[in-house]
LUMVEXVO-280727 format. One record per residue (C-alpha): residue number from 1; residue in three letters; x, y, z. Coordinates in Angstrom, 1 decimal, always signed. Layout:
r num->NUM	residuo->Ala	X->X	Y->Y	Z->Z
...
This chain:
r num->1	residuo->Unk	X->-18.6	Y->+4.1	Z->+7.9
r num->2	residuo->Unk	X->-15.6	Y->+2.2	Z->+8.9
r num->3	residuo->Unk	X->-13.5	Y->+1.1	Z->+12.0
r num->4	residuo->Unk	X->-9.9	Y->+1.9	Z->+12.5
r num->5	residuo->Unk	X->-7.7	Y->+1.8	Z->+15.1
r num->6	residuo->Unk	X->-4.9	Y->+3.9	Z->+15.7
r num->7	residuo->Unk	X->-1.7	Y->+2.5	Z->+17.2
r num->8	residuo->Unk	X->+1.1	Y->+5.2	Z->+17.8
r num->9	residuo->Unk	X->+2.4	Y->+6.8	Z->+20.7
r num->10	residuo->Unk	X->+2.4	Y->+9.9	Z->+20.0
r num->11	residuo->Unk	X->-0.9	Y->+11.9	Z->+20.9
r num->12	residuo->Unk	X->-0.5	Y->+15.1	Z->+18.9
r num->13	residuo->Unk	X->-0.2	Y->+12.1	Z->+15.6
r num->14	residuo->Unk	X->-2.8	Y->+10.0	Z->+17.2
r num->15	residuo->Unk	X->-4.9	Y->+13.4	Z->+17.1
r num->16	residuo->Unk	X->-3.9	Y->+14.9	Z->+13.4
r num->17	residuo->Unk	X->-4.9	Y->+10.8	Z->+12.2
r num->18	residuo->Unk	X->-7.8	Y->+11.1	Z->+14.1
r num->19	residuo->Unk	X->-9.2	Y->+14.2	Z->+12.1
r num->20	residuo->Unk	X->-8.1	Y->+12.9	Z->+8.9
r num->21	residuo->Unk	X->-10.1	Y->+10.0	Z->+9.2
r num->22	residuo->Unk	X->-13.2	Y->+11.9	Z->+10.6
r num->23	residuo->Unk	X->-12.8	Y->+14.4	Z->+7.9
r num->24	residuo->Unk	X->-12.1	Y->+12.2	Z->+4.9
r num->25	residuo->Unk	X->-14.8	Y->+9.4	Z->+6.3
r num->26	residuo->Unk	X->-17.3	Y->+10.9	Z->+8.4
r num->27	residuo->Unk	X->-19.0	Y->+8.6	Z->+10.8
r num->28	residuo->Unk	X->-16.5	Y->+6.3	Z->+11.3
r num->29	residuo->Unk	X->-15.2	Y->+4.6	Z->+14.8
r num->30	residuo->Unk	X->-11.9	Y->+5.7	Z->+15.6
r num->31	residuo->Unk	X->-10.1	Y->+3.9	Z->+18.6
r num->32	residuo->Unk	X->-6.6	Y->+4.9	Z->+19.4
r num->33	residuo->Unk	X->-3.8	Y->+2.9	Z->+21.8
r num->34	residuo->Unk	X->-0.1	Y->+3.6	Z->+22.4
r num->35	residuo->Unk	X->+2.0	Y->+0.5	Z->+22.3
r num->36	residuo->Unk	X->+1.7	Y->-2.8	Z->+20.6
r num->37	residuo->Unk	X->+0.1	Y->-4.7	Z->+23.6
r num->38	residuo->Unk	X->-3.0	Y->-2.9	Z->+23.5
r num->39	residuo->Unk	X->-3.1	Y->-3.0	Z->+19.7
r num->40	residuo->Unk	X->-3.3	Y->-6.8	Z->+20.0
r num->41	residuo->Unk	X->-5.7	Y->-6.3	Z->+23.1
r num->42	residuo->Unk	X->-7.7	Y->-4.3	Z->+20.9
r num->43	residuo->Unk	X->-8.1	Y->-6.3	Z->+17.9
r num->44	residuo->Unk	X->-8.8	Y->-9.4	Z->+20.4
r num->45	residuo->Unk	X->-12.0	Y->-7.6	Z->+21.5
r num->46	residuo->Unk	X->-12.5	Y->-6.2	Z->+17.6
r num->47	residuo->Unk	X->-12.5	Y->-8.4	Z->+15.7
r num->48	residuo->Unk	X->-14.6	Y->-6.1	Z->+12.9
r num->49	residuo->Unk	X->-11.7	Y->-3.6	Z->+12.4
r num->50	residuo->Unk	X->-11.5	Y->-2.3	Z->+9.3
r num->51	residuo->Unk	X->-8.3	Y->-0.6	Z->+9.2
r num->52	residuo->Unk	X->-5.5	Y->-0.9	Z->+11.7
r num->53	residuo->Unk	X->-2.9	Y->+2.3	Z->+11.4
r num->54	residuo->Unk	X->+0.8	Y->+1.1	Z->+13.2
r num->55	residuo->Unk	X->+3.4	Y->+3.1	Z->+14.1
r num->56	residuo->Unk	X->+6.9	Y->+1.0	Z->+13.5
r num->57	residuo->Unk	X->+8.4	Y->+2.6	Z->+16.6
r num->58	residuo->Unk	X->+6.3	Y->+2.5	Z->+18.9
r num->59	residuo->Unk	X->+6.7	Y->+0.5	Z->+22.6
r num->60	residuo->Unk	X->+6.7	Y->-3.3	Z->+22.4
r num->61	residuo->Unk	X->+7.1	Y->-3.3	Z->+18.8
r num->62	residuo->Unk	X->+10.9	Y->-3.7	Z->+18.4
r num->63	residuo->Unk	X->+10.8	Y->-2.9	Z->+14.3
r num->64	residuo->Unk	X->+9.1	Y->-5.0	Z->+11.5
r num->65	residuo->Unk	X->+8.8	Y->-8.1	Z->+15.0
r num->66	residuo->Unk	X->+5.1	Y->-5.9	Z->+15.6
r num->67	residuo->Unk	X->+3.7	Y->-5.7	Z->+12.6
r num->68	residuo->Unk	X->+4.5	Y->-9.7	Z->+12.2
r num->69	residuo->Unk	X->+3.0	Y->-10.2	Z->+15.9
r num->70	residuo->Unk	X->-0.2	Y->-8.3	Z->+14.6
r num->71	residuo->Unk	X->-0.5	Y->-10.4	Z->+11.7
r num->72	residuo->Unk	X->-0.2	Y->-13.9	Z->+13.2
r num->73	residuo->Unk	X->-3.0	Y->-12.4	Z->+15.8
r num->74	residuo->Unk	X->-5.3	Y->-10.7	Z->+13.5
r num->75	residuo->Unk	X->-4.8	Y->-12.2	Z->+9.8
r num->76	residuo->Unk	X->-7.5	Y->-10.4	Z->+8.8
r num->77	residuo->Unk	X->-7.4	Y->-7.5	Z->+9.5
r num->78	residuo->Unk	X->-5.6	Y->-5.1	Z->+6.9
r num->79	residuo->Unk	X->-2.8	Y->-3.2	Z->+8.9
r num->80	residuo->Unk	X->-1.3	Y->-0.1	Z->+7.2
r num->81	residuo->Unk	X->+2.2	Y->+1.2	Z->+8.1
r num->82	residuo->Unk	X->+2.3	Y->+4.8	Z->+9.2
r num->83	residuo->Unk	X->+5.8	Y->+5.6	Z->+10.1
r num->84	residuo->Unk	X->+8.6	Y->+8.5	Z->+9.8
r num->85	residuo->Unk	X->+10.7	Y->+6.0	Z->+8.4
r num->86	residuo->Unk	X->+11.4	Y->+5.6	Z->+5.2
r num->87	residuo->Unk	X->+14.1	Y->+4.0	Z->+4.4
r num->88	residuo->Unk	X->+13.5	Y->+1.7	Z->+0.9
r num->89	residuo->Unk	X->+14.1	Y->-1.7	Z->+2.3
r num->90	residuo->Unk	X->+12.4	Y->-1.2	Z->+5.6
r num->91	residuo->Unk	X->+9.5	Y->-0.1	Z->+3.2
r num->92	residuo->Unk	X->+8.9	Y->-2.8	Z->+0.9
r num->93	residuo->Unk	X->+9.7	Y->-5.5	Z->+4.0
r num->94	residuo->Unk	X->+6.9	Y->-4.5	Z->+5.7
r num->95	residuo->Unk	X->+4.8	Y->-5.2	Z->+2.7
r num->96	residuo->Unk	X->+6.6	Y->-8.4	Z->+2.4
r num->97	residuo->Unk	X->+5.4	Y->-9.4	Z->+6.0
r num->98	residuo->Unk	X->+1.5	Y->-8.4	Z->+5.0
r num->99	residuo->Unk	X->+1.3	Y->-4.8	Z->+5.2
r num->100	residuo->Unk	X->-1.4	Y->-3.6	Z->+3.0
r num->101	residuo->Unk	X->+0.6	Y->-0.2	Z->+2.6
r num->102	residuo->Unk	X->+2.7	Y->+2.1	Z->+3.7
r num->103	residuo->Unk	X->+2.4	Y->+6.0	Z->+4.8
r num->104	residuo->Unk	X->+4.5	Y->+8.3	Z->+5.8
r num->105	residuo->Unk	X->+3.9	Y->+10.8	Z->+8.3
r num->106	residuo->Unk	X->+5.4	Y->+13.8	Z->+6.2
r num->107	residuo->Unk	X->+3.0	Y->+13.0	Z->+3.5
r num->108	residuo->Unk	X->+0.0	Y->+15.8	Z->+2.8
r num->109	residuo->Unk	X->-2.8	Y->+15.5	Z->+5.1
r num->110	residuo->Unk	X->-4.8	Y->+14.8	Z->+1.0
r num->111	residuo->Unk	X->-2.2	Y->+12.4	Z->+0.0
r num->112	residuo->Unk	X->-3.0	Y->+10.4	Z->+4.0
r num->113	residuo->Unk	X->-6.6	Y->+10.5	Z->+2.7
r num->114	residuo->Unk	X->-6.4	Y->+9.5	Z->-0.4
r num->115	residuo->Unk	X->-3.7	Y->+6.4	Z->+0.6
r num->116	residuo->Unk	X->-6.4	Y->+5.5	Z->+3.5
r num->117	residuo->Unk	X->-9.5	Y->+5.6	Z->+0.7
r num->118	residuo->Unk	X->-7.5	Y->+3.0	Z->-1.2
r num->119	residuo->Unk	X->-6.3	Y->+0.7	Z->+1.0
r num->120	residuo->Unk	X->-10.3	Y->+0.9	Z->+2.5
r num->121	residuo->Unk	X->-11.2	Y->-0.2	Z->-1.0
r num->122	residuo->Unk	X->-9.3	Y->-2.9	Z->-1.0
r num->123	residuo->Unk	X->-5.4	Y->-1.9	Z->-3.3
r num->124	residuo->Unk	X->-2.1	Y->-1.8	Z->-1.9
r num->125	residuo->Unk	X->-0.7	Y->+1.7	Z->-1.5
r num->126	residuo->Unk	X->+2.9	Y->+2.8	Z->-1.8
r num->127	residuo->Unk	X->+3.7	Y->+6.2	Z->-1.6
r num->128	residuo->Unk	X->+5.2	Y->+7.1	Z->-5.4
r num->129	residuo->Unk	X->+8.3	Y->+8.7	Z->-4.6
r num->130	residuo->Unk	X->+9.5	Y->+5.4	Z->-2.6
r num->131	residuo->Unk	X->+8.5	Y->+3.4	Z->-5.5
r num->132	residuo->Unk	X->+10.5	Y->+5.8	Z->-7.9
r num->133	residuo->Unk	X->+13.4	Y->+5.6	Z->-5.4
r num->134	residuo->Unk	X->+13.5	Y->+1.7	Z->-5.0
r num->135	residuo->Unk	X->+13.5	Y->+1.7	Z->-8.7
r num->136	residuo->Unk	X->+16.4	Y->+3.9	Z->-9.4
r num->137	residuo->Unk	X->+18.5	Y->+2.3	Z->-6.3
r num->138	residuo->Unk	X->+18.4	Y->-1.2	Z->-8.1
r num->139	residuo->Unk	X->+19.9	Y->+0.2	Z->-11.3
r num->140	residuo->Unk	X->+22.4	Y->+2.3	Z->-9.2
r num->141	residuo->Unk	X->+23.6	Y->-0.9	Z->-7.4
r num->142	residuo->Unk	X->+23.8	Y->-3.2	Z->-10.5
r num->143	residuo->Unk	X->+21.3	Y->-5.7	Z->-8.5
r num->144	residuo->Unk	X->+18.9	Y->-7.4	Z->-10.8
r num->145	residuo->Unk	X->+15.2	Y->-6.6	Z->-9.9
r num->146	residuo->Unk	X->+13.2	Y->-9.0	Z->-10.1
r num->147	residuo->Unk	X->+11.3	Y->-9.3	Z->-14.0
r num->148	residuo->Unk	X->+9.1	Y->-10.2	Z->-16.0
r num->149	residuo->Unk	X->+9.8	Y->-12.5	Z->-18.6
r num->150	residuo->Unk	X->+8.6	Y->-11.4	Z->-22.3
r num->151	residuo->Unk	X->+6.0	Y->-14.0	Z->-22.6
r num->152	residuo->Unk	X->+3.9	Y->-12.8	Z->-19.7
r num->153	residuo->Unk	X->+3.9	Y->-9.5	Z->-21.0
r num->154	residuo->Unk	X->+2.8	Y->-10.7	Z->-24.0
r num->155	residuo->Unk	X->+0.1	Y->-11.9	Z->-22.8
r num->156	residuo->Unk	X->-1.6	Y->-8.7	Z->-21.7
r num->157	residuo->Unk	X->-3.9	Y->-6.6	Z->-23.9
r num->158	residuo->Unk	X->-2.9	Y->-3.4	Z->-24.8
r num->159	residuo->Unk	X->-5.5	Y->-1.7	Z->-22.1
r num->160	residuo->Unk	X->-3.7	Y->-3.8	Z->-19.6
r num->161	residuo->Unk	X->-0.1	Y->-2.8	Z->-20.5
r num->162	residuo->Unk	X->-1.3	Y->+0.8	Z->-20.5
r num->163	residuo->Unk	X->-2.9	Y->+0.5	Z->-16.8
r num->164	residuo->Unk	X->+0.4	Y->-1.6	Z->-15.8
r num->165	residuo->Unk	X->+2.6	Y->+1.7	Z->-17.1
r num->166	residuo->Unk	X->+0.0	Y->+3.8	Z->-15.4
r num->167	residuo->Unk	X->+0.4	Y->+1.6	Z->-11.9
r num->168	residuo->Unk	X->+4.2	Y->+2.2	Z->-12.5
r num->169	residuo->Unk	X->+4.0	Y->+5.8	Z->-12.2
r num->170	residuo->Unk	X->+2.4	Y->+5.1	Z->-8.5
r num->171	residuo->Unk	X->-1.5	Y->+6.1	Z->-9.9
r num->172	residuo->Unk	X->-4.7	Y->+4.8	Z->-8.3
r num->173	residuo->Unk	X->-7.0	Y->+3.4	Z->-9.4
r num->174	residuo->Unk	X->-9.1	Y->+6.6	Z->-9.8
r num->175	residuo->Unk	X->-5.7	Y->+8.3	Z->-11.3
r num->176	residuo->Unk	X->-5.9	Y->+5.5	Z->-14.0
r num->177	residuo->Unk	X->-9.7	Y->+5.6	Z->-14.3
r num->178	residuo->Unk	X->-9.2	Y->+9.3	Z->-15.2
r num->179	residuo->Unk	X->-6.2	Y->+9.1	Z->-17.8
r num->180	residuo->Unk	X->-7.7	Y->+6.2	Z->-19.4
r num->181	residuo->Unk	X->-10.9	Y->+7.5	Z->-19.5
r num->182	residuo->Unk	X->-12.7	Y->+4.1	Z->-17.7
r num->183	residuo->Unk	X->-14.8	Y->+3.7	Z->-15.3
r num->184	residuo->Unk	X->-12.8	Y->+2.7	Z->-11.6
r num->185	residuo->Unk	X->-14.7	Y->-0.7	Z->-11.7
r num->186	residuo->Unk	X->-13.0	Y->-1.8	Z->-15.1
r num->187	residuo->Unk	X->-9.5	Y->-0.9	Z->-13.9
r num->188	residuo->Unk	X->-10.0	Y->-2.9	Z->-10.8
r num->189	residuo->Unk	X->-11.1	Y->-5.5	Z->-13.2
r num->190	residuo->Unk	X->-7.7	Y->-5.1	Z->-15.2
r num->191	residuo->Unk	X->-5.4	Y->-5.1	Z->-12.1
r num->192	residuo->Unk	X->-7.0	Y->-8.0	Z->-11.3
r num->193	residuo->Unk	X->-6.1	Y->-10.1	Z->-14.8
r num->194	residuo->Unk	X->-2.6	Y->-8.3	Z->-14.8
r num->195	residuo->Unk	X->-1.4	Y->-9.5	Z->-11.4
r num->196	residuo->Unk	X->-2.9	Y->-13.0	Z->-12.8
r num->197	residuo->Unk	X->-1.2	Y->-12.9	Z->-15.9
r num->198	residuo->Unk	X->+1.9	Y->-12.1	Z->-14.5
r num->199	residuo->Unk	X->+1.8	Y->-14.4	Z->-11.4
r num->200	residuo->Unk	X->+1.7	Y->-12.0	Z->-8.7
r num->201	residuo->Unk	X->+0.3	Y->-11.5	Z->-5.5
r num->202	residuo->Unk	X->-0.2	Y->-7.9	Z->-5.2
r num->203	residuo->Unk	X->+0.4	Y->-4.1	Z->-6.9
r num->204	residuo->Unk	X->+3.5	Y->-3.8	Z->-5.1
r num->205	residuo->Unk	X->+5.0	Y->-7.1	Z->-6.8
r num->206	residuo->Unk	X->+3.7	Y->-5.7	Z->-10.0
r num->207	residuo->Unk	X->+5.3	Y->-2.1	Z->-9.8
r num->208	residuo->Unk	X->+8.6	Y->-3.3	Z->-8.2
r num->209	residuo->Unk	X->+9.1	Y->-6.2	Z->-11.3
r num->210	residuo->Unk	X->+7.3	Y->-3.8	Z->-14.0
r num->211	residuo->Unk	X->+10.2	Y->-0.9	Z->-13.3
r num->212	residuo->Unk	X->+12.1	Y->-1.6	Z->-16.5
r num->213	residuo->Unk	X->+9.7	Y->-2.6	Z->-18.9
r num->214	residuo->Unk	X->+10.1	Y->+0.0	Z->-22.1
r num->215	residuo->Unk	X->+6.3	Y->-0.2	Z->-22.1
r num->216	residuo->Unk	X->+6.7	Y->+1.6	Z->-25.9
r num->217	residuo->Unk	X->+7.9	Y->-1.2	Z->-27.3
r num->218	residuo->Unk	X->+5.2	Y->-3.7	Z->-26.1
r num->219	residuo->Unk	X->+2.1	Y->-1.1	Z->-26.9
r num->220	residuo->Unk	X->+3.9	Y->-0.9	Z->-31.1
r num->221	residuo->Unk	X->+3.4	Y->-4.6	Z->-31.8
């Protein structure tokens, strides 16, 4: 059972959310608002939340200003993204200024529920074709993206390089659990040492630096 608010202001979203959440986690409190005011009213008087859901558009937010607004007030509380918008940069800023993920509202009502499941349990979630898309658009533009030098990837074990590749491709941790045949607990245990290892503070750091790495070579020595 969990408590989420829902911060959009549009009532036929705030409604499809709404059943997602009471479908995918039954019993939960859902409490819903319409512009950025009474979000910050909200988690004044909430200080419990679980989950906060935040429309980028909405009134009073004026862009990414909102979601930094929400953070100063309510560190935390993990606030998730839920936006039309998906332009690449606009994407990965949020999660620069302490989103814990990003969805957006074309994705499948299973893909909503299984990004909500794993920001609840803790993981940063980016939707996979953004992450392929942010990788491809550095090479395009010649930009260097930021890397990892050889010695920290070195450093991993070969169960950690293969969960790294696997984190690449935009798989949970269940995804990896499964391909690797693990149990979820000992992934989250090797996320954990990789983002150490490499000196990072989060999945999203990890996949964005990781895009380039010809993980072959690493896993032959």
């Amino acid at each position: 059972m969990y408590k989420i608010l829902i911060a959009d202001d549009h009532p036929l979203f705030r409604e499809a959310i709404h059943n997602v959440i009471s479908d995918g986690f039954p019993g939960s409190e859902v409490m819903e608002t319409e512009d950025l005011d009474s979000a910050l009213a909200l988690t004044r008087e909430h200080d419990d939340l679980d989950l906060i859901l935040l429309d980028l558009n909405m009134p009073g937010m004026h862009g990414l200003n909102g979601l930094i607004n929400l953070r100063n007030e309510a560190p935390t509380i993990p606030v998730v993204i839920v936006s039309a918008e998906q332009d690449k940069q606009v994407v990965l800023q949020a999660i620069t200024y302490g989103a814990v993920g990003f969805i957006t509202k074309s994705s499948p009502r299973k893909q909503m529920t299984d990004a909500i499941e794993q920001i609840l349990n803790g993981n940063v979630y980016l939707p996979s074709d953004i992450i392929r898309s942010q990788k491809s658009t550095t090479r395009r533009s010649g930009n260097e993206a930021p890397h990892f030098p050889p010695e920290l990837l070195q450093a991993l074990t070969r169960k950690q390089l293969l969960v790294l590749e696997r984190m690449t491709k935009g798989d949970s941790n269940k995804q990896i659990a499964y391909s690797l045949t693990i149990a979820e607990t000992t992934v989250k245990a090797h996320v954990s040492a990789i983002l150490r290892k490499l000196n990072v503070h989060n999945r999203v750091q990890a996949i964005l630096s990781a895009g380039d790495i010809d993980f072959a070579a690493y896993l032959r020595r």
